[in-house]
C-alpha positions as CSV (number, residue, x, y, z in Angstrom):
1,X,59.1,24.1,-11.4
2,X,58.7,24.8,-15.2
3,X,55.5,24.9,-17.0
4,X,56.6,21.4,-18.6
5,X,57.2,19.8,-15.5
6,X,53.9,21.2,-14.4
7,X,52.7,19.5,-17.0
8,X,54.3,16.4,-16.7
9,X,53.1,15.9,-12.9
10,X,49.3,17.0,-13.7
11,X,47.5,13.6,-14.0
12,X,46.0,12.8,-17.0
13,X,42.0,12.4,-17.1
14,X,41.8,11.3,-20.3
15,X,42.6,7.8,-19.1
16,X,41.0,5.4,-17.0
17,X,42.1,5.1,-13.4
18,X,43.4,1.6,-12.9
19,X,41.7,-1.2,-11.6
20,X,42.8,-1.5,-7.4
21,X,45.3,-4.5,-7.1
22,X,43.8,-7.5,-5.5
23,X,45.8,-8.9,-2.8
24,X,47.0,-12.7,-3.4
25,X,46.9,-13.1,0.2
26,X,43.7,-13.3,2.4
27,X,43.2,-13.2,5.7
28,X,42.1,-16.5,8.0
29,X,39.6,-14.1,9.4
30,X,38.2,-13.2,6.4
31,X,38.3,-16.4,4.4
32,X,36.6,-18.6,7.1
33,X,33.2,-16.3,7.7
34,X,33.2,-15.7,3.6
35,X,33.1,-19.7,3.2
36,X,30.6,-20.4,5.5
37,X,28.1,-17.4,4.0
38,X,28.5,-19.0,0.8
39,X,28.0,-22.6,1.9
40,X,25.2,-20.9,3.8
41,X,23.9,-19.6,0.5
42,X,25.0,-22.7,-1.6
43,X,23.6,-25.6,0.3
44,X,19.8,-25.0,0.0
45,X,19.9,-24.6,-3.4
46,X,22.9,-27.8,-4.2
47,X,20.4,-29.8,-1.9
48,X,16.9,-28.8,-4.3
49,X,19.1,-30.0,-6.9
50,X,19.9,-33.2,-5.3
51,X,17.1,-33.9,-4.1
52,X,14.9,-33.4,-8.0
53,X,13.0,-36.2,-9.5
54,X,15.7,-36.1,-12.8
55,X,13.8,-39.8,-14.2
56,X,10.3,-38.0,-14.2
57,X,11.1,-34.8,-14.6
58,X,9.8,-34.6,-18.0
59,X,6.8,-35.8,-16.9
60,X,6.3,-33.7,-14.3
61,X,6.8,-30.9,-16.0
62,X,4.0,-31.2,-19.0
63,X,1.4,-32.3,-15.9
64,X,-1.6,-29.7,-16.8
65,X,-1.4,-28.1,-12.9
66,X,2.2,-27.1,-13.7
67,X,1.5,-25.8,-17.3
68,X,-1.6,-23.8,-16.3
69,X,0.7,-22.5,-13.0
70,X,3.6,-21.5,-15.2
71,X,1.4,-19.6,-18.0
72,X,-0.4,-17.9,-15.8
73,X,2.7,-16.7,-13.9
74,X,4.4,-16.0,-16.9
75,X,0.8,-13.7,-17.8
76,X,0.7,-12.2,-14.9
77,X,4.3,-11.2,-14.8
78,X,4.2,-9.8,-18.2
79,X,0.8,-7.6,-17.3
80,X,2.5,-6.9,-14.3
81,X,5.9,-5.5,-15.5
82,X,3.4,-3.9,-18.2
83,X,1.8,-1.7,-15.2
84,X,5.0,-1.0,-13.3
85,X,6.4,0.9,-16.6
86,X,3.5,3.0,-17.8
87,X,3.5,4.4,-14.1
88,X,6.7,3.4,-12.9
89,X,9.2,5.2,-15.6
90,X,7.5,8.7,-15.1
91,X,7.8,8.0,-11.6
92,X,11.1,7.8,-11.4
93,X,11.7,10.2,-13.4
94,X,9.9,12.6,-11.2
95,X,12.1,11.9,-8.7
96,X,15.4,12.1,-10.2
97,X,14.4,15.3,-12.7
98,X,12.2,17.5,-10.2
99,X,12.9,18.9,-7.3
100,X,9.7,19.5,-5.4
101,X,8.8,19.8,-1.5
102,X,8.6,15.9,0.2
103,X,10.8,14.2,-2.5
104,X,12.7,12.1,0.4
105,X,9.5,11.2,1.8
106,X,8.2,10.5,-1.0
107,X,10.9,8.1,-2.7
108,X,10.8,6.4,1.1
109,X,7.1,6.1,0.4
110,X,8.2,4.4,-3.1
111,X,10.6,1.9,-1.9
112,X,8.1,0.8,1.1
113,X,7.0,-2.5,-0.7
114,X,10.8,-3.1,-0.6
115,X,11.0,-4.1,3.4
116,X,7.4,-4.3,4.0
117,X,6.4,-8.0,4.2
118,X,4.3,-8.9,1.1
119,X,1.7,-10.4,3.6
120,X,0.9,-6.8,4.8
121,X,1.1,-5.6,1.4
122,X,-1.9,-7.8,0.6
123,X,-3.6,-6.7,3.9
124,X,-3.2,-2.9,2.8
125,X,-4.4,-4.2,-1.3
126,X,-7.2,-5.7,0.6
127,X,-7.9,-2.7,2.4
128,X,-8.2,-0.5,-0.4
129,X,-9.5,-2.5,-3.0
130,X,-11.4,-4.6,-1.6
131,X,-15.1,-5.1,-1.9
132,X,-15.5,-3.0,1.8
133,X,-12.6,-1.0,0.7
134,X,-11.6,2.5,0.3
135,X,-11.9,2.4,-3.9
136,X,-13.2,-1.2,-4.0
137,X,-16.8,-0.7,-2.7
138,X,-17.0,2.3,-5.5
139,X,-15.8,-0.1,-8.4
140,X,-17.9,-2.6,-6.7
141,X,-21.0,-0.4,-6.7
142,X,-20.4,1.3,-9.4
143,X,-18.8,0.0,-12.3
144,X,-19.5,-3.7,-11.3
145,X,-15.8,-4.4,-10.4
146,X,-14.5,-6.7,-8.6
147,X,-10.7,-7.3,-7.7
148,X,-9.9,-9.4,-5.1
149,X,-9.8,-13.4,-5.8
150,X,-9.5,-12.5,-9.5
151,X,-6.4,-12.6,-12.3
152,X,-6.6,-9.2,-12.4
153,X,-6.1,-9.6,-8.3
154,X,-3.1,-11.0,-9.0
155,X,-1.5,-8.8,-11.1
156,X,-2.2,-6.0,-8.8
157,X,-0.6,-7.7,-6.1
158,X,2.6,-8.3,-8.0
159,X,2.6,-5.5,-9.6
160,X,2.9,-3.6,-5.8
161,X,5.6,-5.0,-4.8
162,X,7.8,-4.9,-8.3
163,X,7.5,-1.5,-9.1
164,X,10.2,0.0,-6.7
165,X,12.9,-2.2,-7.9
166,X,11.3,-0.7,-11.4
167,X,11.4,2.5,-10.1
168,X,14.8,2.5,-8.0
169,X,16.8,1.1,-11.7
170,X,15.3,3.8,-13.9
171,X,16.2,6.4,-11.0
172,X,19.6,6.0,-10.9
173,X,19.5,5.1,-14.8
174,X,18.5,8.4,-15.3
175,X,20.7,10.4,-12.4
176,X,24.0,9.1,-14.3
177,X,22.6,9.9,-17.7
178,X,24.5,13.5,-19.2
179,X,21.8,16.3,-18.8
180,X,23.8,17.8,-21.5
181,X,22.1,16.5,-23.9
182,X,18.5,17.0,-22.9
183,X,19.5,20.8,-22.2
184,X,20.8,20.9,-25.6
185,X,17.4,19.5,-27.2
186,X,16.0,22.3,-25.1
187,X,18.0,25.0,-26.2
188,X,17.4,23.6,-30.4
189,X,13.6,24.3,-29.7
190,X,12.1,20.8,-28.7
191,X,9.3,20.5,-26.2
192,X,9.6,18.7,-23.4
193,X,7.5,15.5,-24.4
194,X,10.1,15.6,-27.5
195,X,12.6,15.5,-25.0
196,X,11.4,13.1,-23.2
197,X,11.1,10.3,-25.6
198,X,13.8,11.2,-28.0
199,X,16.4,12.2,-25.9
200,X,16.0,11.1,-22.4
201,X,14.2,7.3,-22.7
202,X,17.1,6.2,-25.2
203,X,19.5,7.5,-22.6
204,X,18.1,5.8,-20.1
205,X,17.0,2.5,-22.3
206,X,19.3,0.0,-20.5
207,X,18.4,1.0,-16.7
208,X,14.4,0.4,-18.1
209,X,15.5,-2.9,-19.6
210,X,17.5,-3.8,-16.0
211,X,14.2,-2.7,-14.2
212,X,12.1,-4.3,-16.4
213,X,13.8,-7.5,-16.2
214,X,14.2,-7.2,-12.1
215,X,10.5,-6.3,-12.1
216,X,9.1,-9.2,-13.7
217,X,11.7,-11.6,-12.1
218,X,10.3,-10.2,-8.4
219,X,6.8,-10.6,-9.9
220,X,7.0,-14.1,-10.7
221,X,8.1,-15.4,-7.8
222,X,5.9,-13.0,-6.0
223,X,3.5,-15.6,-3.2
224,X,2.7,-13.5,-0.2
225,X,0.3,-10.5,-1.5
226,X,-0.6,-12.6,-4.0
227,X,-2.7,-15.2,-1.7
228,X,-3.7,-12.7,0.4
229,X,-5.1,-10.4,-1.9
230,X,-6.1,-12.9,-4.9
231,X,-6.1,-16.3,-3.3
232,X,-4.9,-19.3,-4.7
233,X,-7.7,-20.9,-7.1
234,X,-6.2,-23.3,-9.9
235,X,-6.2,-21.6,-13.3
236,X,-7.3,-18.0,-12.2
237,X,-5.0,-16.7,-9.4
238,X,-2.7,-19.9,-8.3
239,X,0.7,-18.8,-9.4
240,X,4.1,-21.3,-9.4
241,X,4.6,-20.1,-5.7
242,X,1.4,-20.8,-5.0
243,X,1.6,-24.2,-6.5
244,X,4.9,-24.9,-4.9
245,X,3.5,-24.1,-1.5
246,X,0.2,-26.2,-2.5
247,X,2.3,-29.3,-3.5
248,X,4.8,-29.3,-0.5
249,X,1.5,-30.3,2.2
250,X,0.4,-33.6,-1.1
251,X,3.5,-34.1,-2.8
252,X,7.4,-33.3,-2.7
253,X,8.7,-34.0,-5.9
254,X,6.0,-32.2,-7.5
255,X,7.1,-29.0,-5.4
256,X,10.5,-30.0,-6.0
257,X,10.1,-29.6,-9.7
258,X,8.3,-26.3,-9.6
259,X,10.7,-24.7,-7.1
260,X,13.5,-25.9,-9.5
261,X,11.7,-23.9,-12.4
262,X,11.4,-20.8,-10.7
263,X,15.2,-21.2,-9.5
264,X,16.3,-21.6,-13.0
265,X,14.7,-18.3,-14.2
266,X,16.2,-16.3,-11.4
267,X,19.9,-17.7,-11.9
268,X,19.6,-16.8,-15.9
269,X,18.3,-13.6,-14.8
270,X,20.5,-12.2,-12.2
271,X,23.3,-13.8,-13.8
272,X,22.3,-12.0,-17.3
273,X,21.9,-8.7,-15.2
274,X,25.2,-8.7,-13.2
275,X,26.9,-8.7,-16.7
276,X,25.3,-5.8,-17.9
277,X,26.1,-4.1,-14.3
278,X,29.5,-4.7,-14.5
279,X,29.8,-3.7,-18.0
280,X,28.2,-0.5,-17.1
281,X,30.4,0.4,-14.5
């Protein structure tokens, strides 16, 4: 073979592998179990939808219980995701940029809350922070602090079990992020703070965002840590989960209508994020 033909067979990287071909046929056995996971998915949600009080929603809606619910969630959310960045971005960026003895076990550690039932997770807060706790009878004692049954309660409590999907974005944010240019920062004579906040966070600037977004979506519907660790007092700790669960044992509709507010916000969300995935890859 001449060097032309060499040529001619090597592929060419410079452009983009194309898309696999989607087959315009599918499979009885695949096609049947697909359908019924997303009726199974569907149905719950077509049949809150149904079953909403459209007439009063309006109403509903401005009712002080469900205003105070939703700004407080919406507070606690935002204090929450707050938290989850100033600890959860160097975090991760520990993990993806150092290697260090225990990094498996610790990112397993990190992604705990993920599986761990939020019930337990309030059990553990308790444990710790709590007035008999490990750090709780010192702040208690001490400083005169008191966390549990508290706002500040809650936003502990969400703030457990949002930061690993916080963490895990920014992680893999940074992993596909070109070390290239961070090395080359290095190399013109910039520190590694410089580095850090020039170079790497505007690398990495849509991962945060993703996190950010996926962090205070989990936060806001976050119920079982929450009312274990904070309880569920009206205007202080009693979140729109809370509420829902509170208005399903007096009244329906009213539960209805809240469920149908949090469902919105996640549907604009994940719907709003699975563009920006897809774009990204």
């Amino acid at each position: 073979m001449s060097r032309r033909d060499a040529v001619l067979a090597r592929p060419d990287r410079s452009t983009p592998p194309a898309r696999t071909r989607r087959t315009g046929r599918v499979p009885v056995a695949l096609l049947l179990p697909a359908a019924l996971g997303l009726l199974f998915l569907v149905l719950p949600l077509a049949g809150l939808l149904v079953r909403t009080p459209w007439s009063t929603l309006p109403q509903r809606l401005t009712e002080p219980g469900v205003l105070t619910a939703l700004r407080l969630s919406v507070q606690a959310a935002t204090l929450a995701t707050l938290l989850c960045l100033v600890l959860g971005v160097p975090l991760a960026w520990m993990l993806a940029r150092v290697d260090f003895p225990g990094r498996r076990v610790v990112r397993a550690l990190v992604t705990v809350p993920l599986v761990l039932p939020p019930v337990v997770g309030g059990v553990a807060l308790l444990l710790v922070f709590g007035r008999q706790g490990i750090l709780g009878g010192w702040l208690d004692s001490t400083l005169g602090v008191t966390l549990p049954f508290t706002t500040t309660g809650v936003v502990l409590a969400e703030a457990f079990v949002a930061m690993p999907f916080l963490v895990v974005a920014v992680e893999g944010a940074l992993r596909g992020a070109d070390v290239r240019y961070e090395e080359a920062a290095a190399t013109l004579g910039a520190g590694r703070w410089t580095t850090f906040t020039h170079i790497t966070l505007p690398l990495v600037a849509p991962g945060i965002a993703a996190g950010a977004v996926l962090c205070w979506a989990r936060a806001l519907g976050e119920f079982g840590a929450t009312i274990t660790f904070a309880g569920n007092f009206p205007g202080r700790t009693q979140t729109m989960p809370l509420a829902v669960y509170l208005a399903l044992e007096t009244d329906l509709e009213a539960a209805i209508v809240l469920s149908l507010v949090l469902l919105t916000v996640s549907v604009v969300i994940l719907a709003s994020l699975r563009d920006r995935w897809l774009s990204s890859r």
